[in-house]
N, C-alpha and C positions, 0 to 999 in steps of 0.2 A: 504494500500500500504506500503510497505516496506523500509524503507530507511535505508542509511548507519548513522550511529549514526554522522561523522562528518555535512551530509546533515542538522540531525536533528536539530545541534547546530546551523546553518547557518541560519535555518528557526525560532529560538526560538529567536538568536538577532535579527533579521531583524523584526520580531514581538514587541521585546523590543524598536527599534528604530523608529518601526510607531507610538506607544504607545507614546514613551514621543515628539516627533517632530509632533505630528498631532493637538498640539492645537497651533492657531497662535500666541498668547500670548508667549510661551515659545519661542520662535521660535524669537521674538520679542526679547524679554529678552537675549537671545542669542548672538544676535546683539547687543544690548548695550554695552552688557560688554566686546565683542569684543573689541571694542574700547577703553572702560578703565572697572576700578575696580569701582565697585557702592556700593553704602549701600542698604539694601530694603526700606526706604523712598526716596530715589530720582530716585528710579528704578520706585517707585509707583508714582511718580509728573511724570515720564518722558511716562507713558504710562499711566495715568490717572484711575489708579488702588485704590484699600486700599491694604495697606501695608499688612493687613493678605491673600487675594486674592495673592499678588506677592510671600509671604512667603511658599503658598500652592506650587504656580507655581517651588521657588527654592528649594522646600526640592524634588520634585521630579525629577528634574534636577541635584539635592546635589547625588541623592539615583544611578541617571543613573551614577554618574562617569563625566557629563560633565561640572558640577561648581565647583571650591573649596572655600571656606569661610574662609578668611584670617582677624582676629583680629586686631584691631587697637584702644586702647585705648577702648573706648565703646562703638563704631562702629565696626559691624561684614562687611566687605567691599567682596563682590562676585568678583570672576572672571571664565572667561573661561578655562578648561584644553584644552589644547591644544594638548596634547598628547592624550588623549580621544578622542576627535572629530577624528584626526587622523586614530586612531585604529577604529570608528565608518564606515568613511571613506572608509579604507581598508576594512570592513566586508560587508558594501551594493555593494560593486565593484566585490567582490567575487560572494556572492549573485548572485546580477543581470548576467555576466559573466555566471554564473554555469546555470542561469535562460533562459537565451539567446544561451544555448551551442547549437547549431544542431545538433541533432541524425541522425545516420544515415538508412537508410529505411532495411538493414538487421538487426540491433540492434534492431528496433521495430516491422518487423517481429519477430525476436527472443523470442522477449517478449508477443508478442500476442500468438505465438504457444505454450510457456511454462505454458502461464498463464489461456488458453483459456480467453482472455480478450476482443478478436473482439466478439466471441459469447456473451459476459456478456456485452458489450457494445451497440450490436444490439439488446439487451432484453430491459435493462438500457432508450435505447432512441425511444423503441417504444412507439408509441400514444396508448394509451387505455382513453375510457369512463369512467370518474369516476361513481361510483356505483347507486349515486342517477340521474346522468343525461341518464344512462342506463336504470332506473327506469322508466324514467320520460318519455321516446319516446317507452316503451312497453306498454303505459296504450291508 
C-alpha cells in the first residue's frame, strides 16, 4: 500500500513511541522524575531495581529525547524533557486523529475501482482447505 511519505513519518514515530513506553519500568521511571531530578541509585532503591537494569532502562529513554542527564559534582542527576514529551504528545494526537479520520464511502469506492482492491480482497478472504487437510478427506 502506498502512503504519503508524511503518513510514513507519522507511523515510524508512533512505532518509536510504542517501543520505548511499552515496558512499565520506563514508564515508571518516567514518573519519578517527573516529580524531581534522580541519580540512577535512588531511581534503583525507588523501584527496586540494580542500578545497571535502571541505567539500560535511561540510556534508552536518554536515546528517545525524553531524559536529559544533568551533572552535578559526581552525580549524573536524570530528569524529564518536557519539551519532548510535549512534541511526543502532539505526534500520537496526530496519529490517532489521522487514525480515527472517516473516509468517506465515494473516497473508498474511489479507491476500490482504481485499485481493483474489493476483487483482491474477496480472493484475500476466501476460505480455502489447506493442502494436507484436502489430502486428508480424499483418501
Amino acid at each position: 500500500m502506498d502512503y504519503e511519505p508524511r503518513q510514513d513519518d507519522r507511523i515510524e514515530q508512533a512505532a518509536q513511541i510504542s517501543r520505548v513506553l511499552s515496558v512499565e519500568t520506563r514508564i515508571h521511571i518516567l514518573a519519578l522524575l517527573r516529580e524531581r531530578k534522580l541519580c540512577v541509585g535512588a531511581l534503583a532503591q525507588r523501584l527496586r531495581l540494580t542500578q545497571g537494569a535502571v541505567s539500560q532502562h535511561l540510556k534508552i529513554l536518554r536515546e528517545a529525547g525524553l531524559v536529559a542527564a544533568e551533572r552535578d559534582g559526581y552525580y549524573v542527576h536524570y530528569r524529564v524533557d518536557g519539551q519532548a514529551l510535549a512534541q511526543w504528545q502532539r505526534a500520537l494526537d496526530v496519529l490517532l486523529e489521522w487514525l480515527q479520520a472517516e473516509r468517506t464511502n465515494g473516497d473508498v469506492a474511489e479507491d476500490a475501482a482504481s485499485t481493483g482492491c474489493k476483487r483482491r480482497e474477496e480472493n484475500a478472504c476466501a476460505r480455502t482447505k489447506p493442502k494436507a487437510v484436502a489430502e486428508r478427506g480424499a483418501t
